[in-house]
N, C-alpha and C positions, 0 to 999 in steps of 0.2 A: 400451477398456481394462478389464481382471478385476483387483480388488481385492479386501480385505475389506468386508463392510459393516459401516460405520458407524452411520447412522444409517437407525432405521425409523420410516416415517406410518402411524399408522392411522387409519383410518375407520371408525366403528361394531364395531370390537372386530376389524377385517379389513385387512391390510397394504395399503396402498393403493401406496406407495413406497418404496425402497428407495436409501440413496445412499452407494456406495462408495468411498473414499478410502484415504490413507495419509498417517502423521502421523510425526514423528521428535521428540524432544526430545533436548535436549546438553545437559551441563552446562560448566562454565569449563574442564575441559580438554578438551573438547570429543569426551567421553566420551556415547556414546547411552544414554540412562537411561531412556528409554523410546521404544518405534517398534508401529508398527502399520502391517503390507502391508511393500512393497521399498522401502524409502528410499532404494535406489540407482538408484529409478528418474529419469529425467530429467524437472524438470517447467520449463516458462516463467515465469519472474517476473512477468510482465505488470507493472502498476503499484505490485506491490511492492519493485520495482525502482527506482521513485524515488526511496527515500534514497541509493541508491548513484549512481544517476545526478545526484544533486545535489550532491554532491563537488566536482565542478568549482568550479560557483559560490561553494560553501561554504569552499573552499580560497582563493577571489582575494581582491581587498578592494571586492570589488562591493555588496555591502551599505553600507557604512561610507562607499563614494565616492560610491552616491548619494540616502546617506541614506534609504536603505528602513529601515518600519517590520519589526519583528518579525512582525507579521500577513502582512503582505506580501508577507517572505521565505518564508514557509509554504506560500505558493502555488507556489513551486518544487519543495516534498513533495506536493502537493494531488490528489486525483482531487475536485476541488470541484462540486458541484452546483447553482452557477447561483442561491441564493439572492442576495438584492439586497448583504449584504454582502461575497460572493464576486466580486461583478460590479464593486461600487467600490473593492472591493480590486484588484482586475486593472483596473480602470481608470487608479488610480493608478500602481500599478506600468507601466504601458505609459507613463507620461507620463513616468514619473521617470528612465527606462532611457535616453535615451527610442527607442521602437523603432517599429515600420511594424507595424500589425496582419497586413496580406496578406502580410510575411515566413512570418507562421506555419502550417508543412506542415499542421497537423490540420485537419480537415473544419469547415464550419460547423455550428452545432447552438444548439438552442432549451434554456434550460436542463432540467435532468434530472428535478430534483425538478416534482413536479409544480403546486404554486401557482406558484410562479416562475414556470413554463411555461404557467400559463393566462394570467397576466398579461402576458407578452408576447405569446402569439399575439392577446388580445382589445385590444391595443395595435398590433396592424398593424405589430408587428415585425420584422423579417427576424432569420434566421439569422446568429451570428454567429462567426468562428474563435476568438474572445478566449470563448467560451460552450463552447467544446470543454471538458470535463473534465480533460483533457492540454495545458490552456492554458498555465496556469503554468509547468508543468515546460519546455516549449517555450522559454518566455519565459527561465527559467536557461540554457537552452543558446544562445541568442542573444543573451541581455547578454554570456558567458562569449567568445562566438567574435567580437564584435562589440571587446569588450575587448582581446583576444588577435590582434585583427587576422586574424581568418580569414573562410572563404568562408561567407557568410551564406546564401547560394542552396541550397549541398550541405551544411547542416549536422547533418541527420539520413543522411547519407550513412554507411555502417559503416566506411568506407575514412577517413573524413572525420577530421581530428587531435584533436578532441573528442570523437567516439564511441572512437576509441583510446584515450583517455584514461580514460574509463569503463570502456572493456572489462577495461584492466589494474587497474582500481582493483576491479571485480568479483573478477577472479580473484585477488586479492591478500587482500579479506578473505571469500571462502567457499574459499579454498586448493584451487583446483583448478587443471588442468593444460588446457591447449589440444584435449586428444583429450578431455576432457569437457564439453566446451564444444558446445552447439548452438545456431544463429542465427537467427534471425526476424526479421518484424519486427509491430510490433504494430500496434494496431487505430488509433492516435493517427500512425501511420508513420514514428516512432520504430525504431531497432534492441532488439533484448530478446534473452534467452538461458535459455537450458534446461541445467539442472544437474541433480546429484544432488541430491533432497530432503536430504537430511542435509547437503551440504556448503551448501544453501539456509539451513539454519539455523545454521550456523557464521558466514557470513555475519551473520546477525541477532547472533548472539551479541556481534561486536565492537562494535554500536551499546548495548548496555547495558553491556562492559565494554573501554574503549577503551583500557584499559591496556594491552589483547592486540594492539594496532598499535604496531606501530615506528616507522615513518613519522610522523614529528610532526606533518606537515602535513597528512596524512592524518588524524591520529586530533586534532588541530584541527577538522578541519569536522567529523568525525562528531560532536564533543559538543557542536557546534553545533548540525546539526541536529535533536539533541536535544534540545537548550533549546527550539530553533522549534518542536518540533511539539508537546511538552507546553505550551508558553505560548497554542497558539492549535490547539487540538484541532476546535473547531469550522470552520476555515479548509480543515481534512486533509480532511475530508466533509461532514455537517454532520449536524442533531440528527437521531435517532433512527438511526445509522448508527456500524455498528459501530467504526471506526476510532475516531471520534470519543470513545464510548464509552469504550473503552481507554485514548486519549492523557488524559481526565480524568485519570485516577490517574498521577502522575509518577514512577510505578517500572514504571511499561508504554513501552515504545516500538514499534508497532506497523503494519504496514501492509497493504493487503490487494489483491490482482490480482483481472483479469476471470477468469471462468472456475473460480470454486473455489479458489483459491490466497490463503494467509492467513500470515504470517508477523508473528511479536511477542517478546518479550524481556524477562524478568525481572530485573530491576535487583539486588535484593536476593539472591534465590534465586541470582542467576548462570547461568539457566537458559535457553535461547532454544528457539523452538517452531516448525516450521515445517512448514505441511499442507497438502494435495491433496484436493479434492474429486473424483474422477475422474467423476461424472455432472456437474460443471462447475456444481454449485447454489451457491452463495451465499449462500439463503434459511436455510440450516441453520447460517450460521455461528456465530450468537447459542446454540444449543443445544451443538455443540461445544465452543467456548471456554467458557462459564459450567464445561459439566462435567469440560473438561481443569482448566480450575483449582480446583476441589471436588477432584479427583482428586489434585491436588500439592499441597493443603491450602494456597491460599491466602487470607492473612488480612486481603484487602481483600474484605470482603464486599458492600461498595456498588457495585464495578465488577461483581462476578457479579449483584448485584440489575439493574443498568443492562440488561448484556446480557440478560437474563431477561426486562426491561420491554419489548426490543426483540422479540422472539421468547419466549414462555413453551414451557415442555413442554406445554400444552392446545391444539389445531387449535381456533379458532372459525369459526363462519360469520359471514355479512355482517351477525347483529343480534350477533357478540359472544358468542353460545353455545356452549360446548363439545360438538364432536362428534368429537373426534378427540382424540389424541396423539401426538409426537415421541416415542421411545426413541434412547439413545443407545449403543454398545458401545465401550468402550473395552479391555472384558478383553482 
């Protein structure tokens, strides 16, 4: 895919990388106030896709009936990384739903972050599906159908009455139409979908201003899962990880997919942001965001310090010394 560039590495005063993308901002009426590249290009939500896919759950009275903590519920927004309070959080949650771990489609996995993961493998741990990243969210879609009395076997099926249920609840707040709609399915074998980046961020937009849903029940669980994910930011990824980051300041609401794909919302401003890495980095997001928000002159200057702390504009090497630089372009 041919983009603009965005961001350049150097190395010793000599471009070392280059990483192209496309970014869209909207404001409340859902006017583009700023884009960079085709924002009508179609991109996959991957796991920024989880607030919307948590709707379900977030609309029933599954929380409340079985007494799940707010930490807990978070893990149904979560790409979580396996540290030891992400694991007895989804422990509990597994107990309290209460559900079969081997229901859940996603792969086994050792947690992500990497202490977690040395202490289990030097624990003679096995792999485990409740360790996938896309656990939680798993876990909302089978309290939800488990609830609802449906097929627990085919519940990542696209056909299936709960991916329906998602699908319409997608298109209903990024306002697109069925011939804009492209289908997948992701890495966790879940269903996902490919929009226009702009209508990605309109999407985002109703999570920070839910007044813009009609559907009361709808725009219920979004300012839920708004409270959940500001309440427990560290739950959505964990420290030094940009989400995390973000969900600290409770005028961000924010989430971010595999593959480059970043998506967040200004509370205040009324603004919602929604970007494409087209070389599918990640690494660059900390650099992005700090300068899209310098750029829209925002006045939380401890979230831009955060992400800064995560990713500075200096490349070091392995003792910490500067040999490089990030640039950014946003003109």
């Amino acid at each position: 895919m041919v983009g603009p560039i965005i961001v350049e590495e150097y190395r010793g005063g000599v471009i070392e990388n280059v990483h192209q993308g496309i970014i869209c901002v909207v404001n409340e009426e859902k006017e583009v106030v700023y884009a960079k590249g085709d924002i009508e290009r179609p991109v996959f939500y991957r796991s920024a896709m989880k607030p919307i896919q948590a709707i379900p759950v977030f609309s029933s009275n599954i929380i409340e009936k079985y007494k799940l903590t707010k930490e807990e519920a978070a893990l149904f927004l979560a790409s979580q990384r396996g540290e030891i309070y992400h694991e007895k959080a989804l422990e509990s949650l597994l107990q309290k739903l209460p559900l079969e771990e081997q229901l859940l489609v996603c792969g086994e996995s050792y947690p992500l972050n990497e202490a977690p993961k040395e202490q289990y493998i030097r624990a003679q741990k096995a792999k485990r599906k409740l360790l996938h990243n896309c656990a939680g969210k798993h876990l909302g879609f089978l309290a939800y159908a488990k609830e609802k009395g449906l097929s627990l076997d085919t519940y990542t099926d696209p056909k299936h009455p709960l991916q329906q249920e998602i699908y319409r609840y997608m298109k209903l707040l990024a306002e697109v139409t069925d011939d804009q709609v492209y289908s997948g399915m992701d890495g966790c074998g879940a269903p996902v979908y490919s929009i226009p980046l702009r209508h990605m961020a309109i999407s985002y937009l109703k999570f920070g201003q839910p007044a813009l849903i009609e559907d009361q029940q709808v725009r219920e669980a979004v300012v839920k899962i708004g409270e959940v994910m500001n309440a427990h930011p560290e739950i959505i990824a964990s420290h030094q990880f940009v989400c995390t980051a973000l969900l600290e300041d409770d005028n961000i609401l924010a989430k971010g997919g595999a593959q480059g794909v970043y998506c967040f919302t200004l509370k205040k401003e009324r603004l919602s942001i929604a970007l494409k890495m087209l070389t599918g980095s990640e690494l660059v997001w900390p650099n992005i965001l700090a300068d899209l928000l310098e750029t829209l002159h925002y006045s939380n200057i401890d979230t831009i310090k955060r992400l800064r702390k995560i990713r500075g504009k200096a490349i070091l090497n392995d003792s910490g010394e500067p040999i490089g630089e990030t640039k950014t372009n946003l003109s």
